[in-house]
BAVEX-966733 format. One record per atom (N, C-alpha, C): residue number from 1; atom name; residue in one letter; x, y, z. Coordinates in steps of 0.05 Angstrom, whole numbers, plus 5000, padded with zeros to 4 digits. Layout:
BEGIN
(NUM; CA; A; (X; Y; Z))
...
end
This chain:
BEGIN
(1; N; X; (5017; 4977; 5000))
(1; CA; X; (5000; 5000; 5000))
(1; C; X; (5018; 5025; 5000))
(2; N; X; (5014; 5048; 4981))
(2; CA; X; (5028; 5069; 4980))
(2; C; X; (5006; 5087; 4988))
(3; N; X; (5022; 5108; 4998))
(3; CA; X; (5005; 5135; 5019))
(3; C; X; (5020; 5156; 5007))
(4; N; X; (5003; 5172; 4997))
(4; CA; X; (5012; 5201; 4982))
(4; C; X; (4992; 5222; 4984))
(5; N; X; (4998; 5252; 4977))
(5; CA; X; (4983; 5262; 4987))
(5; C; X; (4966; 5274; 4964))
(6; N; X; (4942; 5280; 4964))
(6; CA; X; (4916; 5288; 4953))
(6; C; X; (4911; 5314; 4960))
(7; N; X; (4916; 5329; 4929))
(7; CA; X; (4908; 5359; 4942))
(7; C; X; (4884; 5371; 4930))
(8; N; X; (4863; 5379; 4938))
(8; CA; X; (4834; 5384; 4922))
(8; C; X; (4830; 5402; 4913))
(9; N; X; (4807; 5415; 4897))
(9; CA; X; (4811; 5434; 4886))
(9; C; X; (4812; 5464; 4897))
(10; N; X; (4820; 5483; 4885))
(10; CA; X; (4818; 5509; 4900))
(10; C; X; (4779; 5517; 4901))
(11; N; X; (4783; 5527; 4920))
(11; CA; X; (4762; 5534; 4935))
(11; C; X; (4761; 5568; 4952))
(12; N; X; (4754; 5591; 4930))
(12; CA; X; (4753; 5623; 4938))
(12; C; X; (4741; 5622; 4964))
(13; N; X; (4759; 5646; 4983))
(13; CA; X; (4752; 5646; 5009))
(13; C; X; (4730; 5675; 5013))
(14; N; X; (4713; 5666; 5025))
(14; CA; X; (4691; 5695; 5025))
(14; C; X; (4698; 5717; 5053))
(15; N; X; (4687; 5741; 5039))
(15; CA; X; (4696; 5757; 5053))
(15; C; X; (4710; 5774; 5045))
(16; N; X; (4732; 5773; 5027))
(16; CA; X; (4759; 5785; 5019))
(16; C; X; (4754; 5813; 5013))
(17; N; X; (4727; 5817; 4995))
(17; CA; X; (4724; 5852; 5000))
(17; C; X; (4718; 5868; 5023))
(18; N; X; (4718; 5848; 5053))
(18; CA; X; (4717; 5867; 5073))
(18; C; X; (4740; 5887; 5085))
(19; N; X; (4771; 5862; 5069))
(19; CA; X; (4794; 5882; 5082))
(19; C; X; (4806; 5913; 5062))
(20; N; X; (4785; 5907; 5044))
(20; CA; X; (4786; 5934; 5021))
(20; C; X; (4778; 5959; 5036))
(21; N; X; (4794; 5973; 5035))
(21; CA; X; (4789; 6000; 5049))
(21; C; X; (4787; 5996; 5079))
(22; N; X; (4804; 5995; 5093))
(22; CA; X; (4805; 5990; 5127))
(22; C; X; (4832; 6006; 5130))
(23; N; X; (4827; 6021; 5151))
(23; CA; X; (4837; 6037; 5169))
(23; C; X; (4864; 6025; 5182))
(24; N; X; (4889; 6043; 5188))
(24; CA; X; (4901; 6026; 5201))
(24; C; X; (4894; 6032; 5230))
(25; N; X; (4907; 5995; 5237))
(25; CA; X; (4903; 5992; 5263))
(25; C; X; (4874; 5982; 5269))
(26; N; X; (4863; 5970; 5236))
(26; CA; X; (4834; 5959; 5235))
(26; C; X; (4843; 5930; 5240))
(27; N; X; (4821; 5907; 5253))
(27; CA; X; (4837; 5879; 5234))
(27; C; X; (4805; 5867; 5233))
(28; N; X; (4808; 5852; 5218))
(28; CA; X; (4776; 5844; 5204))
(28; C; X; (4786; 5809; 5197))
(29; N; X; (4759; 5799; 5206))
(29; CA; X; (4761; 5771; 5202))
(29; C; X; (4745; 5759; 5158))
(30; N; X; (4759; 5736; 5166))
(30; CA; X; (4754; 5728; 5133))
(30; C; X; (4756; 5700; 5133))
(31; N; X; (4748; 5694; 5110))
(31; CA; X; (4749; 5662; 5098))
(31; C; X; (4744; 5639; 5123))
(32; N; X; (4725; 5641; 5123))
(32; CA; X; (4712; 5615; 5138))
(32; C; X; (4717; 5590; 5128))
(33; N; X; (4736; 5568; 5137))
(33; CA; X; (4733; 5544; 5123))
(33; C; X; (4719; 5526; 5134))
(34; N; X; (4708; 5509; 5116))
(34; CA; X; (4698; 5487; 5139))
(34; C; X; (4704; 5469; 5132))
(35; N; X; (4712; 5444; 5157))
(35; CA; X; (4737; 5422; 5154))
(35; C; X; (4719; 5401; 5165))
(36; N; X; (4691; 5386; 5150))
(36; CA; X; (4679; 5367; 5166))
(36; C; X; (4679; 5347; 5152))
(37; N; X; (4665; 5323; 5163))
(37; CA; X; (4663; 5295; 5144))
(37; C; X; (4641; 5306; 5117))
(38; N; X; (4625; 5327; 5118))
(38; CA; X; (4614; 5333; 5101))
(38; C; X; (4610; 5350; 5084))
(39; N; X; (4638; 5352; 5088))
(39; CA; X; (4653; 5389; 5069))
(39; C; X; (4648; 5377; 5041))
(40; N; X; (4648; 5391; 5027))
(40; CA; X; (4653; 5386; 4999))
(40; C; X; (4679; 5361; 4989))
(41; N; X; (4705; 5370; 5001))
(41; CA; X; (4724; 5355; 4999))
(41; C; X; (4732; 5330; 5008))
(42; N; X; (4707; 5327; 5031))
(42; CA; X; (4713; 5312; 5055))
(42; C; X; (4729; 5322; 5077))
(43; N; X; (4739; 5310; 5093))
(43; CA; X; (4751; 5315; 5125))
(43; C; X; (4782; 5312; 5112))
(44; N; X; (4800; 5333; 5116))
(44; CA; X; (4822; 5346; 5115))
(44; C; X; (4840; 5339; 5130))
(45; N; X; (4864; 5341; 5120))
(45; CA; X; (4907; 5330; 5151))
(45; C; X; (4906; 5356; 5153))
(46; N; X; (4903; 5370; 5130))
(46; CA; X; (4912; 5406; 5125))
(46; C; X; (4901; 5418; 5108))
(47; N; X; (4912; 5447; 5102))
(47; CA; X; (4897; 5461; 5084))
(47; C; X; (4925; 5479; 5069))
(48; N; X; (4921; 5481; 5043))
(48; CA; X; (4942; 5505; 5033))
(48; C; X; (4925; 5525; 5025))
(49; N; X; (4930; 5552; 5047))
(49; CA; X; (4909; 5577; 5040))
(49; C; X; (4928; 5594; 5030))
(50; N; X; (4917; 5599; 5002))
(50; CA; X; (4936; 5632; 4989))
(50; C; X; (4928; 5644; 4998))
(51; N; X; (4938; 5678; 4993))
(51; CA; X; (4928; 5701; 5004))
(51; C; X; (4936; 5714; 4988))
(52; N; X; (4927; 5736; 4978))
(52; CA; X; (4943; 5766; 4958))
(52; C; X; (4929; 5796; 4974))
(53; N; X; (4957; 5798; 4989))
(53; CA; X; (4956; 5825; 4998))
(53; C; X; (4957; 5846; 4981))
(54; N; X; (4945; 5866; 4971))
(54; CA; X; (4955; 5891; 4958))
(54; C; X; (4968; 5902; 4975))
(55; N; X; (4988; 5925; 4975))
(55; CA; X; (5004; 5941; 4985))
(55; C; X; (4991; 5966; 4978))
(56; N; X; (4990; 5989; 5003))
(56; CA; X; (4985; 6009; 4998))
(56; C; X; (5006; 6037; 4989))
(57; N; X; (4999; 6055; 4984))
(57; CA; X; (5019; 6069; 4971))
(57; C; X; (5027; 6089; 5002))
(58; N; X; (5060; 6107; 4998))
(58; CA; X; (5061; 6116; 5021))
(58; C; X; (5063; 6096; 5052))
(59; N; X; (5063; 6074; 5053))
(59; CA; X; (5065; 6060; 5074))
(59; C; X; (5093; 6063; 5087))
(60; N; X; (5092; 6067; 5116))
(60; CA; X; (5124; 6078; 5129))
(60; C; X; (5136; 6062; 5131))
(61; N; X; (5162; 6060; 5136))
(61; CA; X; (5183; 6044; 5148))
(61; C; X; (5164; 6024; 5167))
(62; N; X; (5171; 6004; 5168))
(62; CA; X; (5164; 5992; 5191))
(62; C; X; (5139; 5972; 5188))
(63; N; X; (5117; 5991; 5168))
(63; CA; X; (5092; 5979; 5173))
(63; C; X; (5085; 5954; 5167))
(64; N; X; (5069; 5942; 5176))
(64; CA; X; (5064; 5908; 5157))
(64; C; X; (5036; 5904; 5164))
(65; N; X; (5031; 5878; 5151))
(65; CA; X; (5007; 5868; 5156))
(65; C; X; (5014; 5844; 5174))
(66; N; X; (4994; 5832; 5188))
(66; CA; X; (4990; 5817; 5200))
(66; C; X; (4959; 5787; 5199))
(67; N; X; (4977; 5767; 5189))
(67; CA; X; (4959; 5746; 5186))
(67; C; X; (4945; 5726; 5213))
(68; N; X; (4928; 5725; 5217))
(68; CA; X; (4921; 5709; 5243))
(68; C; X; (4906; 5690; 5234))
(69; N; X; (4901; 5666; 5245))
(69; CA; X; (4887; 5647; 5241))
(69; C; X; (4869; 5635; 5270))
(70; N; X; (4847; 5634; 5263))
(70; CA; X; (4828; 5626; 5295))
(70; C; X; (4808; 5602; 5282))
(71; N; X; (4802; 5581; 5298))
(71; CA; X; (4790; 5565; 5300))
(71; C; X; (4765; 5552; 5321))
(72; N; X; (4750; 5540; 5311))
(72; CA; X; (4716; 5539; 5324))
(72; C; X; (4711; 5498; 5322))
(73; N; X; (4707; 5495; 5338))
(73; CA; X; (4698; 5461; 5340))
(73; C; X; (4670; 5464; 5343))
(74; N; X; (4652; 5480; 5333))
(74; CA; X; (4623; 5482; 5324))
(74; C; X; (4622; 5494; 5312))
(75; N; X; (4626; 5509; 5296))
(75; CA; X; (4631; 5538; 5285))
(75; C; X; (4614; 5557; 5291))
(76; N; X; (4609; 5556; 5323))
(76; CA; X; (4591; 5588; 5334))
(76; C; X; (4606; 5602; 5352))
(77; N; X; (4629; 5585; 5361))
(77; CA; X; (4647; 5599; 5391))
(77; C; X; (4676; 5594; 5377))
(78; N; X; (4681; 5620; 5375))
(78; CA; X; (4710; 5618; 5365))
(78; C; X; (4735; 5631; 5374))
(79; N; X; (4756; 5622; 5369))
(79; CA; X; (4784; 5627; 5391))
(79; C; X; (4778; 5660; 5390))
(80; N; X; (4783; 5674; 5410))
(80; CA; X; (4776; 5706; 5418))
(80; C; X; (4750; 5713; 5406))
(81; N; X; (4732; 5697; 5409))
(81; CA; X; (4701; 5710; 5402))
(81; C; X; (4700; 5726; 5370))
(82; N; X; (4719; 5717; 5355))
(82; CA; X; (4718; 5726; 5333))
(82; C; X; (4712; 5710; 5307))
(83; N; X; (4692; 5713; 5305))
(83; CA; X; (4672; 5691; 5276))
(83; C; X; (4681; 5704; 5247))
(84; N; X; (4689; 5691; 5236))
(84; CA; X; (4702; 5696; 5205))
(84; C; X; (4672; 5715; 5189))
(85; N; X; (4659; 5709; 5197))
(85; CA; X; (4637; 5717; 5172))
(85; C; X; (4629; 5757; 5189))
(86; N; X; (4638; 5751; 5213))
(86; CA; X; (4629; 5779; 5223))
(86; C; X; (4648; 5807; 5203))
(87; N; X; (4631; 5830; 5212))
(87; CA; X; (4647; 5852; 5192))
(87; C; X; (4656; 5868; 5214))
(88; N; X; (4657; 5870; 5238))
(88; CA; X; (4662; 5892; 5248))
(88; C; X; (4695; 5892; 5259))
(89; N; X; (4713; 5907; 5263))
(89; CA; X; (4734; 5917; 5278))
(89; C; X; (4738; 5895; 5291))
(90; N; X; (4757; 5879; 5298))
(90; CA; X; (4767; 5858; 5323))
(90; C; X; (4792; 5862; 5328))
(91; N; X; (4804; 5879; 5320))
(91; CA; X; (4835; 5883; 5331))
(91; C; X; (4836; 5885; 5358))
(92; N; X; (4812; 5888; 5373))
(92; CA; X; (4820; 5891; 5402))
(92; C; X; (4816; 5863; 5419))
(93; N; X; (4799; 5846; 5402))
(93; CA; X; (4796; 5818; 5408))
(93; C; X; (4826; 5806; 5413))
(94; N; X; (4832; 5804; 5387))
(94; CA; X; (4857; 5797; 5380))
(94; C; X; (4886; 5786; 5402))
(95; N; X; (4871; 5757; 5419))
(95; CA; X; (4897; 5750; 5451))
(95; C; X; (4904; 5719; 5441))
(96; N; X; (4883; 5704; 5433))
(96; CA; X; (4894; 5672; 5429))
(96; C; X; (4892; 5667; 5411))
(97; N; X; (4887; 5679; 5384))
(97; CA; X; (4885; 5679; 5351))
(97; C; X; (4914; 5667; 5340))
(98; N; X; (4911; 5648; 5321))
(98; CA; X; (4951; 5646; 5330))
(98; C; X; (4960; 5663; 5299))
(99; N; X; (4980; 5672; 5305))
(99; CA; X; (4999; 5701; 5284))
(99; C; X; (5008; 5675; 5261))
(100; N; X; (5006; 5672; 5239))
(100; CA; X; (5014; 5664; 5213))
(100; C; X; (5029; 5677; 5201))
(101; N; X; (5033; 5695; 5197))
(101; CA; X; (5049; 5709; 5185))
(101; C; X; (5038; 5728; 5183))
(102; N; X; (5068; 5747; 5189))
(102; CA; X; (5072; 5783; 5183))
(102; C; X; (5088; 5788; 5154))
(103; N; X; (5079; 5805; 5137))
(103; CA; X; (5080; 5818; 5116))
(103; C; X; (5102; 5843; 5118))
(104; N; X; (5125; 5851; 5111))
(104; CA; X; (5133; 5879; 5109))
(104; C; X; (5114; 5892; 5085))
(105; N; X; (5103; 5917; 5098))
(105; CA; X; (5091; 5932; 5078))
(105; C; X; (5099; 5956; 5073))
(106; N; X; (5112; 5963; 5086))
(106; CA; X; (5124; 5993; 5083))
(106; C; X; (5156; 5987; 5075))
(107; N; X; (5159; 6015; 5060))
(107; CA; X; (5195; 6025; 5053))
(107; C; X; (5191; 6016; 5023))
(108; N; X; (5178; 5988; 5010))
(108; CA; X; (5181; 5989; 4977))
(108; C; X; (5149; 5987; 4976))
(109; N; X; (5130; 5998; 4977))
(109; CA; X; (5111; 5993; 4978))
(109; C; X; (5106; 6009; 4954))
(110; N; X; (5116; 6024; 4944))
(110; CA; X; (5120; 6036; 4909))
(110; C; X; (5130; 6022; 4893))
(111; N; X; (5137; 6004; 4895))
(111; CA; X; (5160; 5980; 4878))
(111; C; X; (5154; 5945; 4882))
(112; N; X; (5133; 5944; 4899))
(112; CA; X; (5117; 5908; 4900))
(112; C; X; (5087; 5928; 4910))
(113; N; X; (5073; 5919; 4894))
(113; CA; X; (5044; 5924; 4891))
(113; C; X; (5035; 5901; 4903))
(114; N; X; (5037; 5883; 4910))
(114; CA; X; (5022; 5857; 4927))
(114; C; X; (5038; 5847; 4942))
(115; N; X; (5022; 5829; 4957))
(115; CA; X; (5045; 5799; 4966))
(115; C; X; (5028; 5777; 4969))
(116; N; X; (5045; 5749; 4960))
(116; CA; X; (5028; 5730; 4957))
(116; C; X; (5034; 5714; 4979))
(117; N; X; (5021; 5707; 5006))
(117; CA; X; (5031; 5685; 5024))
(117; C; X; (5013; 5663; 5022))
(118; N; X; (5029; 5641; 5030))
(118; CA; X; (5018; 5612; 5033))
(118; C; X; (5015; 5606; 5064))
(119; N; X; (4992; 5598; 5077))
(119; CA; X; (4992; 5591; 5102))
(119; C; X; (4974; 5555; 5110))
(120; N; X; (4995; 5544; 5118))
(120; CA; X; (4984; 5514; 5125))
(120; C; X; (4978; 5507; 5156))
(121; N; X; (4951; 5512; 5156))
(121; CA; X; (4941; 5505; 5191))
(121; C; X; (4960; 5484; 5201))
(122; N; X; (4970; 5461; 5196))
(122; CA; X; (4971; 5440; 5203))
(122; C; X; (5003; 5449; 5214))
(123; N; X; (5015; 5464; 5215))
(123; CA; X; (5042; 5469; 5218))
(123; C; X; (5028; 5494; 5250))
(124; N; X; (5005; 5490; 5251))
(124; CA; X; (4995; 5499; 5272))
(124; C; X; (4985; 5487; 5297))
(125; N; X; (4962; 5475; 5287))
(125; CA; X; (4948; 5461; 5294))
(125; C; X; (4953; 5430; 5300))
(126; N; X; (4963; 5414; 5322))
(126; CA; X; (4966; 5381; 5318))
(126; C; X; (4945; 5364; 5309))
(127; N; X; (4910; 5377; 5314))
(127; CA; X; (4890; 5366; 5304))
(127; C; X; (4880; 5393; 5291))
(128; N; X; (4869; 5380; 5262))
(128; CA; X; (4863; 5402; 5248))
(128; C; X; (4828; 5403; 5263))
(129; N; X; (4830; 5430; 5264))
(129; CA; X; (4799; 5432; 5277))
(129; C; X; (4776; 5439; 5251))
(130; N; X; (4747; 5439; 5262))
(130; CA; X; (4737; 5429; 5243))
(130; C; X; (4724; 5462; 5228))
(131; N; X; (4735; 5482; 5240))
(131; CA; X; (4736; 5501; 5222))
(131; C; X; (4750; 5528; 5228))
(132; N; X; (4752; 5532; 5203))
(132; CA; X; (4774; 5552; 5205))
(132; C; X; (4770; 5582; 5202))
(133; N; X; (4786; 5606; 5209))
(133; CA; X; (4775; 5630; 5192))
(133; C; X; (4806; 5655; 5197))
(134; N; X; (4804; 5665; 5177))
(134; CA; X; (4835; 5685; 5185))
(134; C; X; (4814; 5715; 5193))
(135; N; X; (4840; 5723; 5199))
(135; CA; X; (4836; 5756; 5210))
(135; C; X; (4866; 5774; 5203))
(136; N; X; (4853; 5789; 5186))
(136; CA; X; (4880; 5806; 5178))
(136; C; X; (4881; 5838; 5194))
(137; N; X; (4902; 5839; 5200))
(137; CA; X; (4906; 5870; 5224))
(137; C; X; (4929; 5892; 5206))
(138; N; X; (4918; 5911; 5197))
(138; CA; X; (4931; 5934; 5186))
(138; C; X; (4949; 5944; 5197))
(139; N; X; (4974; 5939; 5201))
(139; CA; X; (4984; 5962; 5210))
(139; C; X; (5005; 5974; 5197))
(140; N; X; (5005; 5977; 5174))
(140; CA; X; (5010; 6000; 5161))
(140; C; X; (5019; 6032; 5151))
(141; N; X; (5000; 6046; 5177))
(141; CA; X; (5003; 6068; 5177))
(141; C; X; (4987; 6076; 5154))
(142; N; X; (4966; 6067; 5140))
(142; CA; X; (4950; 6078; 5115))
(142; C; X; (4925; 6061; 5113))
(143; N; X; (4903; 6069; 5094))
(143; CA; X; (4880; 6056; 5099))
(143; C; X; (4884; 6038; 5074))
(144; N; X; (4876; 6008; 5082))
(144; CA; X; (4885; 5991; 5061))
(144; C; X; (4870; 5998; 5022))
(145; N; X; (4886; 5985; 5011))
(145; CA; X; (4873; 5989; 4979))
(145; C; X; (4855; 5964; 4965))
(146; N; X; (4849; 5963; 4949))
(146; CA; X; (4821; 5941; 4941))
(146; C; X; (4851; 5924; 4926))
(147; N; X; (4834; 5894; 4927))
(147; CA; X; (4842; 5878; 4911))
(147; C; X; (4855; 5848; 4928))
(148; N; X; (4838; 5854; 4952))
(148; CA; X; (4845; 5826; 4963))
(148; C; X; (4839; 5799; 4954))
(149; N; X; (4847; 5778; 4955))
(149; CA; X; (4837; 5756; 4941))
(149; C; X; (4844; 5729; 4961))
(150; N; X; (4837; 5705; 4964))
(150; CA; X; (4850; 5681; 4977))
(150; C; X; (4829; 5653; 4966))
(151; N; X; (4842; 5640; 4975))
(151; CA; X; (4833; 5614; 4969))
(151; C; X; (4841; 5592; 4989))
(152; N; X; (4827; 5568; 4991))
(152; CA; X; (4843; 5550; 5000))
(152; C; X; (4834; 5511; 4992))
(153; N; X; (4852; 5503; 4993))
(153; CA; X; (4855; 5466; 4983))
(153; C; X; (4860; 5457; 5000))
(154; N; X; (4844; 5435; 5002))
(154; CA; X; (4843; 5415; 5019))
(154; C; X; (4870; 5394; 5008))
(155; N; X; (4871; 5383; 5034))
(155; CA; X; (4908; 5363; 5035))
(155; C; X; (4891; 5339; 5058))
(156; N; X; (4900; 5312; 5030))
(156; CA; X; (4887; 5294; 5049))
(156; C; X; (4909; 5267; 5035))
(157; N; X; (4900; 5247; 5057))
(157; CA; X; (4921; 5226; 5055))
(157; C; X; (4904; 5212; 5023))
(158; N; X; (4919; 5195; 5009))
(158; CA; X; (4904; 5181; 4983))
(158; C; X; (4921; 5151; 4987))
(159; N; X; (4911; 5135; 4991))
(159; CA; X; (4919; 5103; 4987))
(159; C; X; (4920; 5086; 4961))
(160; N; X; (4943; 5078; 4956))
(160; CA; X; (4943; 5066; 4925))
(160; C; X; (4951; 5027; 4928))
end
């Protein structure tokens, strides 16, 4: 028996026009996944979630974005009370969410117009939980620009 891995199709994450136009020092939740025996893909080891940050223009030395990732084993109570599908402000939520990755956004932010990151729960998580959702936090120093986008594929074991 050979064991390899199975990666499914891409699957657009909703939400993505909420981090269009946010304030810095805003952070807003996004892309709800859901990781059950009755997902579309079936029940998941991992997930590979893209992301395409736009860069804003004018961004200072220093500034970046910030990727978070929070998880729900019902999907109504979630790590810092922050539900992927909500629109409002949670940067102040923001204590057990776990940090995925930080972005430099400022100093060439005239010279890279985006950034593309890859983030795999499972390099997080020891049990993948059964749903997922990110939250991105501005800090920048500028109010973000349109053109966010993400996705994510399911990663599952395949037996031959």
């Amino acid at each position: 028996m050979t064991v390899a891995l199975l990666y499914g199709t891409r699957t657009a994450l909703a939400g993505a026009t909420e981090l269009d136009a946010i304030g810095d020092g805003v952070a807003k939740a996004w892309g709800e996944i859901v990781n059950t025996a009755t997902a579309t893909d079936g029940l998941a080891i991992d997930y590979v979630i893209h992301n395409l940050l736009p860069f804003v223009t004018n961004a200072t030395i220093g500034a970046q974005y910030e990727v978070y990732m929070v998880s729900s084993q019902d999907g109504a109570e979630w790590d810092d009370d922050i539900d992927p599908s909500a629109t409002i402000d949670v940067a102040l939520r923001i204590s057990e969410a776990k940090l995925v990755a930080v972005v430099d956004a400022g100093g060439t932010a005239t010279t890279r117009e985006q950034a593309r990151i890859t983030v795999q729960p499972g390099l997080f998580y020891s049990n993948m939980p059964p749903f997922l959702g990110l939250v991105f936090l501005n800090n920048s120093g500028q109010t973000t620009t349109n053109g966010f986008d993400g996705d994510s594929m399911t990663v599952k074991y395949a037996t031959e």
